[in-house]
C-alpha positions as a Markdown table, in Angstrom:
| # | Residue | x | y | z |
|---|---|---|---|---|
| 1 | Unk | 6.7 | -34.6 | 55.0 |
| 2 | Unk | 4.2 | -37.1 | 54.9 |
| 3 | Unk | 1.5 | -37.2 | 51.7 |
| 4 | Unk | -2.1 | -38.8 | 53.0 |
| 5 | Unk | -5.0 | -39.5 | 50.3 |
| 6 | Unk | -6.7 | -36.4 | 51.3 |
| 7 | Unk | -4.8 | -34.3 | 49.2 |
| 8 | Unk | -3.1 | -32.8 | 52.3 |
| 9 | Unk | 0.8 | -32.1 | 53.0 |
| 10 | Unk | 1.7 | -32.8 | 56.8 |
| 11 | Unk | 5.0 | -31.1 | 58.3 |
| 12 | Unk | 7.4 | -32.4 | 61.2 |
| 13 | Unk | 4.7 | -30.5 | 63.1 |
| 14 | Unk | 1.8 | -32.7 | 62.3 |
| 15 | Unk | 0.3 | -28.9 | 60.4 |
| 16 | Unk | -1.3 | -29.9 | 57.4 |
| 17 | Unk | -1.1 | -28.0 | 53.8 |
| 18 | Unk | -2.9 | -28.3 | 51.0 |
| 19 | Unk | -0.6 | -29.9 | 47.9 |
| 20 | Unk | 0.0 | -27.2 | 45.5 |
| 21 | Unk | -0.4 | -28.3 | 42.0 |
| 22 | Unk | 2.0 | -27.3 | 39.6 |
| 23 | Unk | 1.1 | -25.0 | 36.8 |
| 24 | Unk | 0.1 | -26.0 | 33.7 |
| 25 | Unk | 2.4 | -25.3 | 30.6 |
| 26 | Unk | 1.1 | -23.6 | 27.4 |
| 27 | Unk | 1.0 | -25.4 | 24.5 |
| 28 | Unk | 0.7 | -22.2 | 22.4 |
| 29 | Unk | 4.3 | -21.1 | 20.1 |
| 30 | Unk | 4.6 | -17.5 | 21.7 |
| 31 | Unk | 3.7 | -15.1 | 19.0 |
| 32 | Unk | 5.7 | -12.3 | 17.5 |
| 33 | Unk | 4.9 | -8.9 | 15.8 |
| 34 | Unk | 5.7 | -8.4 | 12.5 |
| 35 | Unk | 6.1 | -6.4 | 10.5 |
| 36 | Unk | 4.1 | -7.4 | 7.3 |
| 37 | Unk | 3.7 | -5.6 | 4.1 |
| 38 | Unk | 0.9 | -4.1 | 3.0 |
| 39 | Unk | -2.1 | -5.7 | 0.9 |
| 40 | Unk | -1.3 | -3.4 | -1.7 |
| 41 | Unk | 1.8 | -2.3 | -3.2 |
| 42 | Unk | 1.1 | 1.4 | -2.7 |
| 43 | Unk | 2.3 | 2.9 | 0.9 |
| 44 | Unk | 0.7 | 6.4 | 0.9 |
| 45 | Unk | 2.5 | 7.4 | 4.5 |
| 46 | Unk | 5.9 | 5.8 | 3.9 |
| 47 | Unk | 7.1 | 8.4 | 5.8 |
| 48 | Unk | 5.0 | 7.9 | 8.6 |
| 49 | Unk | 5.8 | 4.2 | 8.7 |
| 50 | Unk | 9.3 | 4.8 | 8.1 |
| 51 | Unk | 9.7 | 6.8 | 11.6 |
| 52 | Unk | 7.4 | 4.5 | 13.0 |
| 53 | Unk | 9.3 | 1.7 | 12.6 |
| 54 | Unk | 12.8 | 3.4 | 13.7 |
| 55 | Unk | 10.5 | 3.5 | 16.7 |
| 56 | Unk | 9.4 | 0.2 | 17.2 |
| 57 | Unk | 13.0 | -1.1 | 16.7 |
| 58 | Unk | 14.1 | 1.4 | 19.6 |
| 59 | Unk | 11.1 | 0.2 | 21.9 |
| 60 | Unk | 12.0 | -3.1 | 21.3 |
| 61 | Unk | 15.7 | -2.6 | 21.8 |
| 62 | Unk | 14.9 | -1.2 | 25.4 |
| 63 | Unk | 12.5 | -4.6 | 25.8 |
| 64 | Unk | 9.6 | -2.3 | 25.8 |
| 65 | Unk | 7.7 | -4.8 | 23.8 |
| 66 | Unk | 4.7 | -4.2 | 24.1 |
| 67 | Unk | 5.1 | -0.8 | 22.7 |
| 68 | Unk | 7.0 | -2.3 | 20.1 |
| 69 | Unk | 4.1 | -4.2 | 19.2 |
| 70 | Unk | 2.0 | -1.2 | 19.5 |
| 71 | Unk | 3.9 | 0.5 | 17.1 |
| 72 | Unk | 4.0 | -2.7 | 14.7 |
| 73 | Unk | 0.1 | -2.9 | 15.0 |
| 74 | Unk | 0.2 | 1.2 | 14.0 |
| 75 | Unk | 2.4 | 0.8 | 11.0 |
| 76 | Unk | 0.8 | -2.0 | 9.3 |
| 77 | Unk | -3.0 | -0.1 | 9.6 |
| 78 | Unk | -1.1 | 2.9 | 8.0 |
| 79 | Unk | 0.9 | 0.8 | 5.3 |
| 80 | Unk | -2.5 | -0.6 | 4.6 |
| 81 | Unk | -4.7 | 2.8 | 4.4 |
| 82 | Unk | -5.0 | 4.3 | 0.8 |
| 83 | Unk | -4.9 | 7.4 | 1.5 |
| 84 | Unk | -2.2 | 9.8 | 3.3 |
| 85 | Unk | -2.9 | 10.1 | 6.8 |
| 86 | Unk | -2.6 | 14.8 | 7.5 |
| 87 | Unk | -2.9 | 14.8 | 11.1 |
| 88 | Unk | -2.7 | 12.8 | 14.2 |
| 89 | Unk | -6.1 | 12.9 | 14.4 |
| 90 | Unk | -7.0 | 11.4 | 11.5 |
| 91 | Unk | -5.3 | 8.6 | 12.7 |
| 92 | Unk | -7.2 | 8.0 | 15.2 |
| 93 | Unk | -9.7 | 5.9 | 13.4 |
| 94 | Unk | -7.4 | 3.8 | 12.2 |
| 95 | Unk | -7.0 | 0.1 | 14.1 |
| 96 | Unk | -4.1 | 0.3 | 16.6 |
| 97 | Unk | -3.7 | 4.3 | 16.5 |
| 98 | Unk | -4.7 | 5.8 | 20.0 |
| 99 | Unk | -3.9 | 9.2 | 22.0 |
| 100 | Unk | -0.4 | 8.5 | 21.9 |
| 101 | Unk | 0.4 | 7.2 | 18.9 |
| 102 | Unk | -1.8 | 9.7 | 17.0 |
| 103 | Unk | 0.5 | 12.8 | 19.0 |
| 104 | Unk | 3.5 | 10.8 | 17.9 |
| 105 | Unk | 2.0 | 11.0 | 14.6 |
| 106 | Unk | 1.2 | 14.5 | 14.8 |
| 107 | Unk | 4.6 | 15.3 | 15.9 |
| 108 | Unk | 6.3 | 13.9 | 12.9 |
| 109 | Unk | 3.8 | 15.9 | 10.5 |
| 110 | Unk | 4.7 | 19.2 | 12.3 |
């Protein structure tokens, strides 16, 4: 395989191929979800967030992660709500709380 100035790769053939550059590597640390505490010290659905994060841990033990993270991102708005969440669709409002979180949610009140 011969390399010419053009930016072309020639084979045993003589076909040429355009040089394929090699992707560029991320600089970035990868981030994590965490699970952080709350702003205040009051959790007014610790037993939401309880469930919710027996949840997580199982998503994430499946390496579902990015339902792990959804549930992370769903724990910490309800740690950090000061009032008790009563239904699922309550929830909804909340940052990180869609359809399916909010019927999980729902469930667990039932």
């Amino acid at each position: 395989v011969s390399t010419q100035s053009t930016g072309f790769t020639s084979d045993k053939n003589g076909m040429q191929n355009r040089k394929r550059k090699a992707p560029k590597e991320s600089k970035q640390p990868t981030k994590k979800a965490k699970i952080e505490p709350p702003t205040s010290n009051v959790n007014h659905n610790e037993n939401l967030t309880r469930l919710l994060e027996e949840l997580a841990v199982i998503e994430k033990n499946k390496g579902e992660h990015h339902r792990y993270k959804a549930y992370v991102v769903a724990v910490n708005s309800l740690k950090a709500h000061p009032t008790q969440i009563r239904s699922g669709n309550e929830a909804k409002v909340l940052k990180g709380i869609g359809p399916k979180i909010s019927k999980k949610i729902q469930e667990i009140l039932d």
